[in-house]
C-alpha positions as CSV (number, residue, x, y, z in Angstrom):
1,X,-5.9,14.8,-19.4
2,X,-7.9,11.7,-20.0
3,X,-9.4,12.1,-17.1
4,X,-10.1,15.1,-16.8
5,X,-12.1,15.2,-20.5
6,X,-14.3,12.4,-19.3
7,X,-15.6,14.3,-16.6
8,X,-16.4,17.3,-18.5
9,X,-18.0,15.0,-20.8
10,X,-20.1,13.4,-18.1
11,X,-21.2,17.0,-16.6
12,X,-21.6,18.3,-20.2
13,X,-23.4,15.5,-21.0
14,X,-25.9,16.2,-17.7
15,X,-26.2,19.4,-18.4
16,X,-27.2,19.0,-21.7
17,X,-29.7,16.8,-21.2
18,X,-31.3,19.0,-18.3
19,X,-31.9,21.7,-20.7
20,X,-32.8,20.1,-23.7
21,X,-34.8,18.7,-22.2
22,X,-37.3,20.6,-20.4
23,X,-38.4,21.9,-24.2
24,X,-38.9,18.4,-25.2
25,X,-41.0,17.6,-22.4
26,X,-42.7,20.9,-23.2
27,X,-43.5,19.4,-26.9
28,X,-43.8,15.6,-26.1
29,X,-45.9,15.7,-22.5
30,X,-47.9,19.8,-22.4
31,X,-50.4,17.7,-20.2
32,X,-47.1,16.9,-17.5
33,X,-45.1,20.4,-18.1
34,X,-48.4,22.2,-17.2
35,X,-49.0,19.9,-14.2
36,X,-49.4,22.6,-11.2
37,X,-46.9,22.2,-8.1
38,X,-46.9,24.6,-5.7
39,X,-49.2,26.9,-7.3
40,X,-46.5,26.8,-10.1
41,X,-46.5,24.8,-13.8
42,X,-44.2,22.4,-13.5
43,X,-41.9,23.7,-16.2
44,X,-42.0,27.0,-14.0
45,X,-41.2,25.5,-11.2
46,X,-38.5,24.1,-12.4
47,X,-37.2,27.3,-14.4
48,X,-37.0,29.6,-12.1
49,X,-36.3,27.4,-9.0
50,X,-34.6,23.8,-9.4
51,X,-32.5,24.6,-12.8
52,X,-30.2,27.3,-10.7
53,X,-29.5,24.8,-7.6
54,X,-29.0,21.5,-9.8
55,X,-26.5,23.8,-11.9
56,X,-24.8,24.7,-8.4
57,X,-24.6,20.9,-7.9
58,X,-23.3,20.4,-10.8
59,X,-20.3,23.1,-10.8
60,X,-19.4,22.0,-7.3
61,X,-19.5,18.1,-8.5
62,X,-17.0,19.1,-11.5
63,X,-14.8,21.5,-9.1
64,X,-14.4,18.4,-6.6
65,X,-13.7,15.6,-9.1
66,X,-11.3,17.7,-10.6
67,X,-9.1,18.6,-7.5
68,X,-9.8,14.7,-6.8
69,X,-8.0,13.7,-10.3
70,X,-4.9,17.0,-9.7
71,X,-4.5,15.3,-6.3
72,X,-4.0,11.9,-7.6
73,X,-1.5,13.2,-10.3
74,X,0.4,15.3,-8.1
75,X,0.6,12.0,-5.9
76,X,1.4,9.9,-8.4
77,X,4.2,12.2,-9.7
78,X,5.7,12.4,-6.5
79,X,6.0,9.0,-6.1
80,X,7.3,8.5,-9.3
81,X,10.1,11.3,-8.9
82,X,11.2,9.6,-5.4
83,X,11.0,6.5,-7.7
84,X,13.7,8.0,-10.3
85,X,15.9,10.2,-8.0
86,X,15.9,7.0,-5.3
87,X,15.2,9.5,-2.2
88,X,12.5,8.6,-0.1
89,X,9.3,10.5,-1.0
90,X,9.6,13.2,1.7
91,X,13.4,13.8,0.9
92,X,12.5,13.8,-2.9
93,X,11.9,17.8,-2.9
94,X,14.8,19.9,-4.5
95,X,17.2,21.1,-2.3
96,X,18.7,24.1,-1.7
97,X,21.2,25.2,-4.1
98,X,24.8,25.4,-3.4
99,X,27.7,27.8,-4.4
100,X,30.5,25.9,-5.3
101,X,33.9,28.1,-6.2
Protein backbone atom coordinates (compact mmCIF):
# COMPACT_ATOMS: atom_id res chain seq x y z
CA UNK A 1 0.00 0.00 0.00
CA UNK A 2 3.02 2.00 0.79
CA UNK A 3 4.10 1.61 -2.32
CA UNK A 4 1.59 2.04 -4.20
CA UNK A 5 0.66 5.70 -2.49
CA UNK A 6 4.22 6.88 -3.34
CA UNK A 7 3.75 6.37 -6.83
CA UNK A 8 0.56 8.08 -7.10
CA UNK A 9 2.16 10.80 -5.21
CA UNK A 10 5.06 10.98 -7.61
CA UNK A 11 2.65 11.03 -10.88
CA UNK A 12 0.20 13.34 -8.96
CA UNK A 13 2.92 15.33 -8.08
CA UNK A 14 4.06 15.52 -12.13
CA UNK A 15 0.97 16.16 -13.13
CA UNK A 16 0.31 18.82 -10.98
CA UNK A 17 3.17 20.62 -11.72
CA UNK A 18 2.58 20.27 -15.57
CA UNK A 19 -0.62 22.16 -15.32
CA UNK A 20 -0.01 24.55 -12.88
CA UNK A 21 2.27 25.38 -14.45
CA UNK A 22 1.73 26.39 -17.83
CA UNK A 23 -0.50 29.39 -16.13
CA UNK A 24 2.45 30.47 -14.19
CA UNK A 25 4.64 30.60 -17.02
CA UNK A 26 1.80 32.40 -18.64
CA UNK A 27 1.99 35.20 -15.72
CA UNK A 28 5.86 35.05 -14.84
CA UNK A 29 7.53 34.66 -18.63
CA UNK A 30 4.26 36.27 -21.46
CA UNK A 31 7.50 37.09 -23.52
CA UNK A 32 8.42 32.86 -23.42
CA UNK A 33 4.59 31.52 -23.52
CA UNK A 34 4.10 33.75 -26.67
CA UNK A 35 7.40 32.57 -28.18
CA UNK A 36 6.07 31.15 -31.82
CA UNK A 37 6.91 27.32 -32.64
CA UNK A 38 5.68 25.91 -35.44
CA UNK A 39 3.49 28.75 -36.36
CA UNK A 40 1.98 28.12 -32.91
CA UNK A 41 2.43 30.19 -29.28
CA UNK A 42 4.22 28.20 -27.31
CA UNK A 43 1.56 27.82 -24.69
CA UNK A 44 -0.64 26.56 -27.75
CA UNK A 45 1.50 24.31 -28.83
CA UNK A 46 1.68 22.80 -25.90
CA UNK A 47 -2.21 22.92 -25.11
CA UNK A 48 -3.45 21.37 -27.74
CA UNK A 49 -0.60 19.03 -28.73
CA UNK A 50 2.12 17.89 -26.06
CA UNK A 51 -0.32 18.12 -22.76
CA UNK A 52 -2.47 15.03 -24.26
CA UNK A 53 0.69 12.66 -25.17
CA UNK A 54 2.77 13.52 -21.84
CA UNK A 55 -0.61 12.66 -20.00
CA UNK A 56 -0.63 9.26 -22.07
CA UNK A 57 2.95 8.90 -20.72
CA UNK A 58 2.03 9.42 -17.67
CA UNK A 59 -1.07 6.96 -17.36
CA UNK A 60 0.96 4.22 -19.04
CA UNK A 61 4.10 5.00 -16.41
CA UNK A 62 1.48 4.61 -13.37
CA UNK A 63 -0.33 1.41 -15.05
CA UNK A 64 3.28 -0.30 -15.42
CA UNK A 65 4.79 0.54 -11.99
CA UNK A 66 1.76 -0.54 -10.51
CA UNK A 67 1.53 -4.13 -12.08
CA UNK A 68 5.47 -3.89 -11.33
CA UNK A 69 4.70 -3.43 -7.39
CA UNK A 70 1.24 -6.31 -7.57
CA UNK A 71 3.87 -8.53 -9.18
CA UNK A 72 6.36 -8.23 -6.57
CA UNK A 73 3.64 -8.73 -3.77
CA UNK A 74 2.09 -11.58 -5.38
CA UNK A 75 5.77 -13.02 -5.53
CA UNK A 76 6.62 -12.25 -2.34
CA UNK A 77 3.42 -13.81 -0.92
CA UNK A 78 4.02 -16.86 -2.56
CA UNK A 79 7.18 -17.26 -1.28
CA UNK A 80 6.20 -16.55 2.00
CA UNK A 81 3.16 -19.09 2.00
CA UNK A 82 5.66 -21.98 0.59
CA UNK A 83 7.75 -20.51 3.54
CA UNK A 84 4.83 -21.26 6.23
CA UNK A 85 3.13 -24.40 4.74
CA UNK A 86 6.90 -25.89 4.05
CA UNK A 87 5.98 -27.10 0.39
CA UNK A 88 8.16 -26.07 -2.22
CA UNK A 89 6.89 -22.95 -4.00
CA UNK A 90 5.28 -24.71 -7.01
CA UNK A 91 3.59 -27.36 -4.71
CA UNK A 92 2.48 -24.52 -2.35
CA UNK A 93 -1.04 -24.03 -4.43
CA UNK A 94 -4.17 -25.54 -2.62
CA UNK A 95 -5.07 -28.77 -3.45
CA UNK A 96 -7.92 -30.37 -4.49
CA UNK A 97 -10.37 -31.08 -1.86
CA UNK A 98 -11.14 -34.46 -0.62
CA UNK A 99 -14.32 -36.32 0.59
CA UNK A 100 -13.56 -38.14 3.55
CA UNK A 101 -16.74 -40.45 5.01
Amino acid sequence: MRRQLALSIRIASIFMIILLGLPLLNYALPSVANLPVFGFTATWLFLGILFYPLTWFLSWLFIRRSNEIEASLAADMSRSFADVSGLPLDAATPAEPTEER
